[in-house]
C-alpha positions as CSV (number, residue, x, y, z in Angstrom):
1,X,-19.4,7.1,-14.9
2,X,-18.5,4.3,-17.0
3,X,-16.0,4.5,-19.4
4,X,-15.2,2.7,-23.2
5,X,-13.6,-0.7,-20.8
6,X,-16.1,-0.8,-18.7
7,X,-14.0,0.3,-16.1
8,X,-16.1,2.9,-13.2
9,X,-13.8,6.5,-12.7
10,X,-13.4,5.5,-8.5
11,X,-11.2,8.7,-7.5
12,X,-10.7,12.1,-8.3
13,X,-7.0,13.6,-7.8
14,X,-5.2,17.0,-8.4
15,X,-1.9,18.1,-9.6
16,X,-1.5,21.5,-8.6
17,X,1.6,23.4,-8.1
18,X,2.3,23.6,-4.4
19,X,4.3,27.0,-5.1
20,X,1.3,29.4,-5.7
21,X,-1.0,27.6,-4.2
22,X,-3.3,31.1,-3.0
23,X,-3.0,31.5,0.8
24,X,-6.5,31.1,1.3
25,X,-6.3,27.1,0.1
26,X,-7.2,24.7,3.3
27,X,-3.9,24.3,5.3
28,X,-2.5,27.1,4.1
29,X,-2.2,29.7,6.9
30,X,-1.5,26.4,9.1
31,X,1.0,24.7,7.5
32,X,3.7,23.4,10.2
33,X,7.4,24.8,10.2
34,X,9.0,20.9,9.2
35,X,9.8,20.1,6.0
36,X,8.2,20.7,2.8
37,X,7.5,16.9,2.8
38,X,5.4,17.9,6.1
39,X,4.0,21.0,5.1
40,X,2.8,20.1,1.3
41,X,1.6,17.0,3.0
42,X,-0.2,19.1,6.3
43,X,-1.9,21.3,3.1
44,X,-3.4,18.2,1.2
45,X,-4.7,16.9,4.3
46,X,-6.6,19.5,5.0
47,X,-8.0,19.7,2.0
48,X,-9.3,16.6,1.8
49,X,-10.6,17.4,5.1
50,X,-12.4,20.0,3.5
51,X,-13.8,18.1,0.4
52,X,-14.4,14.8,2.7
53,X,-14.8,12.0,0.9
54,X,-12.8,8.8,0.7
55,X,-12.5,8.9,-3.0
56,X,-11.0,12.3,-3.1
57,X,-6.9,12.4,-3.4
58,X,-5.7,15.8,-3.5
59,X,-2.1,15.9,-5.2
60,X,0.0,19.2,-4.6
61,X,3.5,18.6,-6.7
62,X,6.3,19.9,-4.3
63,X,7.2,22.7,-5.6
64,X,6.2,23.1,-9.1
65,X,5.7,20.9,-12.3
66,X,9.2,22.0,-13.0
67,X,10.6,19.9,-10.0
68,X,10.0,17.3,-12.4
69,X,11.7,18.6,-15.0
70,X,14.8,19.4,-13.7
71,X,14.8,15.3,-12.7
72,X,15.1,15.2,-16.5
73,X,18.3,17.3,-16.9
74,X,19.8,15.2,-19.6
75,X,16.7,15.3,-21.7
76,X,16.4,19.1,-20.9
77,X,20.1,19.5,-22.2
78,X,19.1,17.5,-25.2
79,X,16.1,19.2,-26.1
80,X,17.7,22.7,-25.6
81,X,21.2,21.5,-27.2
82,X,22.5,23.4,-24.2
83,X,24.7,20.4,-22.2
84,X,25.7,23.9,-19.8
85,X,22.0,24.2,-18.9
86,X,21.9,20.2,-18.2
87,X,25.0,20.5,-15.8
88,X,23.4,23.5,-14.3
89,X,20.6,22.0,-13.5
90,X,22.3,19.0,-12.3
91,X,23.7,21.1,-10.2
92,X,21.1,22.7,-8.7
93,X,19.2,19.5,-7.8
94,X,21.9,18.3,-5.8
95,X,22.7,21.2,-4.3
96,X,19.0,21.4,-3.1
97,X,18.9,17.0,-1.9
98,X,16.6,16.6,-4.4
99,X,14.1,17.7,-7.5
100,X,11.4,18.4,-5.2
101,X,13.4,20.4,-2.8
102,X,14.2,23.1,-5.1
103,X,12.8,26.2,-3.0
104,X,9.3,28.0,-3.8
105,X,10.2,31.2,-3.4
106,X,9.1,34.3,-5.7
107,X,12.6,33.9,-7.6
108,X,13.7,30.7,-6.5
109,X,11.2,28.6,-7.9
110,X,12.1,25.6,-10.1
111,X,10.6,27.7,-13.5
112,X,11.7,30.6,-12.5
113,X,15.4,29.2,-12.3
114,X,14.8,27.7,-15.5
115,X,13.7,30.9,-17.2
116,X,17.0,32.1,-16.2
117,X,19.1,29.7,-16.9
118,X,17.3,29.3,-20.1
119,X,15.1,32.3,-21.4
120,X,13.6,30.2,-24.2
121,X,12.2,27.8,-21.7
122,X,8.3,27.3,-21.9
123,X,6.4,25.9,-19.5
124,X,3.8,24.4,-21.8
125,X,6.0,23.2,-24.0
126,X,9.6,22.3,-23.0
127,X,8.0,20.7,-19.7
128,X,5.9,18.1,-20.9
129,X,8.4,17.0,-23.6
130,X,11.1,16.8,-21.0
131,X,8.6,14.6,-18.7
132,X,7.3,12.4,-21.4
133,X,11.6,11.6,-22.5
134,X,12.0,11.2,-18.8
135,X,8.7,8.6,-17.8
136,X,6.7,8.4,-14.8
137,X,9.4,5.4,-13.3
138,X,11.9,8.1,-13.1
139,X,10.0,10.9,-11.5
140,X,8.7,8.3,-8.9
141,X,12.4,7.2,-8.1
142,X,13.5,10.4,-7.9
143,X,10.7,12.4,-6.0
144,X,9.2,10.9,-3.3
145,X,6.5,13.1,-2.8
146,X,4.9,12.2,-6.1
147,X,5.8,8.5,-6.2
148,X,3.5,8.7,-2.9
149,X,0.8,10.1,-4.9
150,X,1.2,7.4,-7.7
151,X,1.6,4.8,-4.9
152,X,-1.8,6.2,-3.6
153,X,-3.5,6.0,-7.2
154,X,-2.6,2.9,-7.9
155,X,-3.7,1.4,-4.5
156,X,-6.9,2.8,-4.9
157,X,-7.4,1.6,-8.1
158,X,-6.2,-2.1,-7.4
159,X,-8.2,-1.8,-4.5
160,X,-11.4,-1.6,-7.1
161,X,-10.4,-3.4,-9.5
C-alpha cells in the first residue's frame, strides 16, 4: 500500500513484550533452556514459522518495554526527580549484565521492579518519555536483542529501497 512518498509498506514487524507473551504463542511450550537471547529468539522463529512469509519480522522485546527504560536511568531520575531511583536502577542493570536481562518473572519483571521502586511509575506514560529522552542509538547500543531487530528492519528496507 503506498504511502504520501511513494514509498511501498515491504514488512510487517511486532514489538511485544516477551514477558507475558500467553503460553500458547508458537515456540512457547518449546522454548530451549539457553539463554534468553536463545529462547526469545527460538519463540520468534517459530512464529514466523507459523505466519511464513519472508516479509514478516516478528519482534519480541526481551523482557518487557521497560528493559528499555531502565537503559534510560538518568532520564528516569530526571523525570521522577528521584537520583535514588536512577542509582537503583543503575544498579539493577548491572547487576543483571544488561537492560534486557532483567528477569521475567511474576515479580521480577522490569515494570514490576519499577512500580516498586517507584509507585508513581506509569507504563504509558513515564516509559515512552524516558525512551524518546534516551533515542533509539542508545537502546541499540545497549540491548542487543533489539538493535538485531532494528538491524533486521533496516536491512530489509535498504534491501527495497
Amino acid at each position: 500500500m503506498p504511502d504520501p512518498t511513494g514509498w511501498v509498506i515491504t514488512v510487517l514487524t511486532t514489538m511485544l513484550d516477551y514477558y507475558g507473551l500467553p503460553a500458547d504463542a508458537p515456540g512457547m511450550a518449546t522454548r530451549p533452556s539457553g539463554s534468553p537471547y536463545d529462547r526469545v529468539t527460538h519463540v520468534e522463529r517459530a512464529m514466523a514459522d507459523t505466519i511464513g512469509h519472508s516479509r514478516f519480522l516478528p519482534h519480541l522485546v526481551l523482557h518487557e518495554l521497560e528493559a528499555w527504560v531502565l537503559v534510560g536511568h538518568e532520564a528516569l531520575g530526571e523525570l521522577t526527580g528521584d537520583d535514588a531511583l536512577a542509582q537503583a536502577v543503575r544498579a539493577m542493570v548491572t547487576h543483571a549484565r544488561g537492560a534486557e536481562l532483567v528477569n521475567d518473572g511474576v515479580s521480577t519483571a522490569p515494570s514490576k521492579r519499577l512500580l516498586r521502586l517507584y509507585p508513581r511509575y506509569r507504563k504509558t506514560s513515564d516509559g515512552p518519555l524516558v525512551i524518546a529522552e534516551i533515542g533509539i542509538d542508545t537502546i541499540r547500543s545497549t540491548c542487543p536483542h533489539a538493535d538485531a531487530w532494528f538491524s533486521a528492519m533496516n536491512a530489509v528496507l535498504t534491501k527495497e529501497l
